[in-house]
C-alpha positions in Angstrom: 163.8 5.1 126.2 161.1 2.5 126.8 158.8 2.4 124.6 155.8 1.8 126.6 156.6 4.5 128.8 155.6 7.0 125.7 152.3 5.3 125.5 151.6 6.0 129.0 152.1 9.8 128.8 149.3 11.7 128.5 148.8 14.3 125.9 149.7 17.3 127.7 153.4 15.4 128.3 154.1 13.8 125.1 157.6 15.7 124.4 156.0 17.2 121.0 153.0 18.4 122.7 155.3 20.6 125.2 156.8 22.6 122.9 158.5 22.0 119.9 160.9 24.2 116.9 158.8 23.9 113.6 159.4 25.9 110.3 161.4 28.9 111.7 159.4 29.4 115.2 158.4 27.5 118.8 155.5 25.7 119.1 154.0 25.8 122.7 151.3 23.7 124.0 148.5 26.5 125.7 148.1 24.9 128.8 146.0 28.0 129.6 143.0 26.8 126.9 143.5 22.7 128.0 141.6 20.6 127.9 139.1 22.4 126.2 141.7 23.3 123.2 144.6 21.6 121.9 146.2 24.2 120.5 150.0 26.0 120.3 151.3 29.3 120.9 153.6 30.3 117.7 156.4 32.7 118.8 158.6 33.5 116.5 161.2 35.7 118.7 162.8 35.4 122.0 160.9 38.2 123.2 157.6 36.2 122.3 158.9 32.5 124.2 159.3 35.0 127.3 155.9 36.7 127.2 154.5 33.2 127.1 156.0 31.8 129.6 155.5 35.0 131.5 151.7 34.6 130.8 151.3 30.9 132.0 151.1 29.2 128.6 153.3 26.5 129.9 154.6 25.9 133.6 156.2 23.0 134.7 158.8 21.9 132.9 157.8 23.3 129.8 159.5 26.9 130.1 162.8 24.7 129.5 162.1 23.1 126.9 160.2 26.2 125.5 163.6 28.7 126.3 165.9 25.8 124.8 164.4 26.6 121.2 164.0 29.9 122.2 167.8 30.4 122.0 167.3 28.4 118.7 165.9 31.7 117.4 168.6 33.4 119.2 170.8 31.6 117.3 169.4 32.1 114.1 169.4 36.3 114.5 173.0 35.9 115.7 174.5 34.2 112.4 172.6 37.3 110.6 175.0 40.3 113.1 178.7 40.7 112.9 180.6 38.1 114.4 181.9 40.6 117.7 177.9 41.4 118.8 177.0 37.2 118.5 178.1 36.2 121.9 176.2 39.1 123.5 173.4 38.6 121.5 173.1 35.4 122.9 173.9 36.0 126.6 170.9 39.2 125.8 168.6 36.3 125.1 169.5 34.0 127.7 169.4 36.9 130.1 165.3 37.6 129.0 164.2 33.7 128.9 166.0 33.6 133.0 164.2 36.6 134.0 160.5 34.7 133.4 161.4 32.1 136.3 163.3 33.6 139.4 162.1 30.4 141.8 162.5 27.5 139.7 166.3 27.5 138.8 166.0 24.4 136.2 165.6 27.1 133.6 168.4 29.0 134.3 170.6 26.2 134.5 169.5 24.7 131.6 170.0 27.8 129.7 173.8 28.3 131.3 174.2 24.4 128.9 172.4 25.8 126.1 174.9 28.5 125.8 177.6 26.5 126.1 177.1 24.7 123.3 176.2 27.7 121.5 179.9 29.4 122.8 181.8 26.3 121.5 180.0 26.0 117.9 181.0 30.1 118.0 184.7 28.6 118.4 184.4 26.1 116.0 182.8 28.2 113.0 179.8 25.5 113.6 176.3 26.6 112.3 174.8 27.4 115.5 170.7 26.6 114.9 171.7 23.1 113.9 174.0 22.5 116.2 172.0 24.1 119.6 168.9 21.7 117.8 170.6 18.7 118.0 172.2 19.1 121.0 168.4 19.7 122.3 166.7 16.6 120.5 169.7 14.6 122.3 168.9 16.4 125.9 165.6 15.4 125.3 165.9 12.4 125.0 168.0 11.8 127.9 165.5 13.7 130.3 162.7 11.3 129.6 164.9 8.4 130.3 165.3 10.6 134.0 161.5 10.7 133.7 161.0 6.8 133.5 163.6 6.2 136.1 162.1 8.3 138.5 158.9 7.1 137.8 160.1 3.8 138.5 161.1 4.6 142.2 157.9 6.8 142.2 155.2 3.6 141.5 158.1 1.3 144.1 155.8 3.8 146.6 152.4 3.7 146.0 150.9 0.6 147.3 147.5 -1.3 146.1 144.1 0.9 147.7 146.4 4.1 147.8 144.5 7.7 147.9 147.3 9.7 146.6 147.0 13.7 147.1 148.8 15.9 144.6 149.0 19.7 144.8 149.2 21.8 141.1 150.7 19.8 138.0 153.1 17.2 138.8 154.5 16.9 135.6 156.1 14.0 134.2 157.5 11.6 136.6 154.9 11.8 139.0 152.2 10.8 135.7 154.3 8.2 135.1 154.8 6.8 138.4 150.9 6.5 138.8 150.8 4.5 134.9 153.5 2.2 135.6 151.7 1.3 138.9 148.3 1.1 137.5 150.2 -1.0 135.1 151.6 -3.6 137.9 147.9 -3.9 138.8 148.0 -1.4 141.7 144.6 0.2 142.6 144.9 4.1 143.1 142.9 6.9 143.6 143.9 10.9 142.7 142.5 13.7 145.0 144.0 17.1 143.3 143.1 20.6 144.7 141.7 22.8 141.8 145.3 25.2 142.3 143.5 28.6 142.0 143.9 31.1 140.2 145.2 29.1 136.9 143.2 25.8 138.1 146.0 23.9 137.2 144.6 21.1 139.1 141.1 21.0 137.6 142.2 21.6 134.2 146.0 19.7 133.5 146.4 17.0 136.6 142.9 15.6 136.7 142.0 15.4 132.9 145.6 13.9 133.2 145.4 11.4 135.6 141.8 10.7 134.0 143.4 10.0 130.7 145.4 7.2 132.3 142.0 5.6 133.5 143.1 6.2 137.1 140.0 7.3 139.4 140.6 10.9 140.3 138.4 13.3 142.2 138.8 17.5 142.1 139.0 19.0 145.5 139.0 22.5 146.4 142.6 24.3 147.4 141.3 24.4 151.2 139.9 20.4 151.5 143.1 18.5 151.7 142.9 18.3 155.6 139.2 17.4 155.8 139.9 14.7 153.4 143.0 13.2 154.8 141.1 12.9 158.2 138.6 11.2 156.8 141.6 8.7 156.3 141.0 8.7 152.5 144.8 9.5 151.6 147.8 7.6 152.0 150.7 9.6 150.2 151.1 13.0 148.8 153.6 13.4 146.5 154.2 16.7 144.3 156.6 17.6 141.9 159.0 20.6 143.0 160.5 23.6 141.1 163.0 24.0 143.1 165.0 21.5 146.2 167.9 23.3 147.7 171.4 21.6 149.0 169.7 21.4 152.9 166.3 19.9 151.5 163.7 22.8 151.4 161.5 21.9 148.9 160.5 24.9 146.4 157.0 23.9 144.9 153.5 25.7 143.7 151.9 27.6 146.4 149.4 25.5 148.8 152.5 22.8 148.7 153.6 23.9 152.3 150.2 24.2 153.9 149.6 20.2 152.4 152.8 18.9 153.7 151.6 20.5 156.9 148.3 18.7 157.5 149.7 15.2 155.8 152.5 15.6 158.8 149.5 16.1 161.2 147.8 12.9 160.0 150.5 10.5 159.3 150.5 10.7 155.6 154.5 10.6 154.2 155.0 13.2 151.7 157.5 12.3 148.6 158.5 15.7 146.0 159.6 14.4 142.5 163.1 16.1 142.4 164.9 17.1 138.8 168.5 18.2 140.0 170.1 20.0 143.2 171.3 23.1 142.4 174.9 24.1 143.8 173.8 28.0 144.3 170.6 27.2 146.6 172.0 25.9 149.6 169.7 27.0 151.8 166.0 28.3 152.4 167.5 31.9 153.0 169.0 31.7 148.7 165.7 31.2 147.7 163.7 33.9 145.2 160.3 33.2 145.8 158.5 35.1 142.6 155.4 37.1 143.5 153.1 37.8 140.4 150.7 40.3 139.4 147.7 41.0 142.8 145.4 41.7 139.3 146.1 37.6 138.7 144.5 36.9 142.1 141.2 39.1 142.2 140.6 36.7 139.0 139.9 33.3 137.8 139.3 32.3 133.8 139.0 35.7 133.3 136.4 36.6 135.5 136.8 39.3 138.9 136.1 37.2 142.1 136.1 40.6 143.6 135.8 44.2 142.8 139.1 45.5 141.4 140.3 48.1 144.2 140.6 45.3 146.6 144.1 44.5 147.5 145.9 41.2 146.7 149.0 38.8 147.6 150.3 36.7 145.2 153.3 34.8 145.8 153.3 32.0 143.6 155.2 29.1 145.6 155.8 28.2 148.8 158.6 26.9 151.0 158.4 23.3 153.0 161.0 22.3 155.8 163.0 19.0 155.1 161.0 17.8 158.5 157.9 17.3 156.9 159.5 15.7 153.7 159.4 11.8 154.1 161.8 11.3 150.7 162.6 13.0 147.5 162.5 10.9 144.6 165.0 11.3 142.0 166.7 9.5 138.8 169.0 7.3 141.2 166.9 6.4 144.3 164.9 8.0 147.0 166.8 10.0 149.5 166.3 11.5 153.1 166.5 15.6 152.6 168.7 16.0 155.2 171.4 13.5 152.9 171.0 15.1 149.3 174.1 17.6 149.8 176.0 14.3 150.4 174.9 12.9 147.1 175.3 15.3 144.8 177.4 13.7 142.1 174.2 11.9 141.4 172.3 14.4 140.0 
């Protein structure tokens, strides 16, 4: 990888600050406690790795990363049972870490590779923690040379002046797509909605963005048409959990109702993609997962109403191909409506 593409990530995406194995357990950044904190979850079982990511501690990417040395630990309980329970030891594991995510399928995926390896180091008579660890420092790797090729076809986008809208967190390619243009001299500004309930605008994107001196400006989850009238925005792009094979793009609630209003004004709206996968080809194989109403009536720990009321809370949303100007990816930018014809790219 480039290295000055490191030194343009900010904290929250520097690949040890996402999570990380250390001295028998995972290390996960709280993104709940940022940017007030820097501080790390310590789970030291499967079971723990799921509850975080079940309780918001990372999003994003991160519950990869996070479940990848989650089956680490897996690993390292296996070695200790007879060899005819490992297997199913593992697949027990992978089968928890898959259930925390139903809508973004990166996870499961991911996992299927992890336990691949771990099936052929079972064959071999391979340790399997060292093995599954360096098979995860080399995958690493590799997806943040995706990230910085992305990125590149990301900042090819944003022209000098740009008001860029984003909706929730990014994540990686979109950060670095707004350094490396900042870095060709490009003037930009950031307008991120706060993402309520989490605030994963307020508190991740814009100390984020900030971090890379880029101008950025908070909004509130219902001012992205007000603002784009005003003629303030150019491009929206956001990242997305989830792309399926007709181009539906899977993303953090408020995604749809953004792509909606950029349509209306003449904004283009570009979604940072990280794979196709083969089982969603269409809007109707989507599992959109609704969380706890309690999470709703909430925000930073404090009721926004009184606790009997009633509450909704699906936690993505679903936007048509039609209002999706490109999707951005590792080896180009591509219409929606041609991704199933390139899938050997991804």
């Amino acid at each position: 990888m480039d290295p000055t593409i490191d030194e343009l990530l900010p904290f929250l995406l520097r690949r040890e600050n996402v999570a990380r194995y250390e001295d028998g357990a995972v290390l996960i950044g709280d993104r709940r406690k940022y940017p007030w904190e820097k501080v790390f979850v310590r789970c030291t079982d499967v079971e723990s790795v799921a509850c975080a990511i079940e309780d918001m501690v990372t999003q994003g990417g991160g519950p990869s990363i996070a479940a990848w040395y989650a089956m680490v630990l897996a690993a390292r309980e296996a070695e200790n049972r007879p060899p005819t329970q490992r297997l199913s030891h593992l697949k027990k594991a992978q089968a928890r870490l898959v259930d925390t995510r139903p809508t973004n399928t990166a996870l499961a995926r991911r996992l299927e590779r992890a336990l691949a390896v771990l099936e052929q180091a079972l064959a071999d008579g391979q340790s399997l923690p060292e093995t599954l660890l360096a098979w995860i420092e080399q995958q690493r790797d590799r997806t943040y040379d995706d990230y910085a090729a992305t990125a590149r076809y990301g900042a090819s986008l944003m022209a000098d002046g740009d008001g860029i809208l984003t909706m929730c967190f990014a994540e990686t390619a979109f950060l670095l797509s707004l350094g490396l243009a900042a870095r060709e001299g490009k003037r930009l500004r950031v307008f991120t909605p706060e993402t309520r309930p989490y605030l994963q605008g307020a508190r991740l994107t814009a100390p984020s963005v900030h971090e890379l001196g880029i101008p950025v400006q908070i909004i509130g989850d219902n001012m992205p048409a007000f603002v784009l009238s005003q003629g303030k925005i150019q491009k929206y792009f956001t990242a997305a959990d989830l792309i399926t094979l007709d181009g539906h793009v899977v993303n953090k609630i408020g995604t749809f109702q953004n792509a909606i209003t950029a349509h209306y004004h003449g904004v283009p709206y570009f979604a940072f993609c990280w794979g196709l996968d083969p089982n969603r080809p269409d809007r109707a194989s989507i599992v959109v997962e609704e969380r706890d109403p309690a999470e709703l009536r909430t925000c930073r720990g404090q009721l926004t109403t009184i606790p009997e009321i009633d509450a909704y809370y699906p936690a993505f949303d679903i936007t048509p191909p039609h209002l999706v100007a490109g999707i951005i990816t590792k080896a180009g930018i591509f219409s929606p409506y041609d991704l199933k014809d390139h899938t050997e790219l991804f």
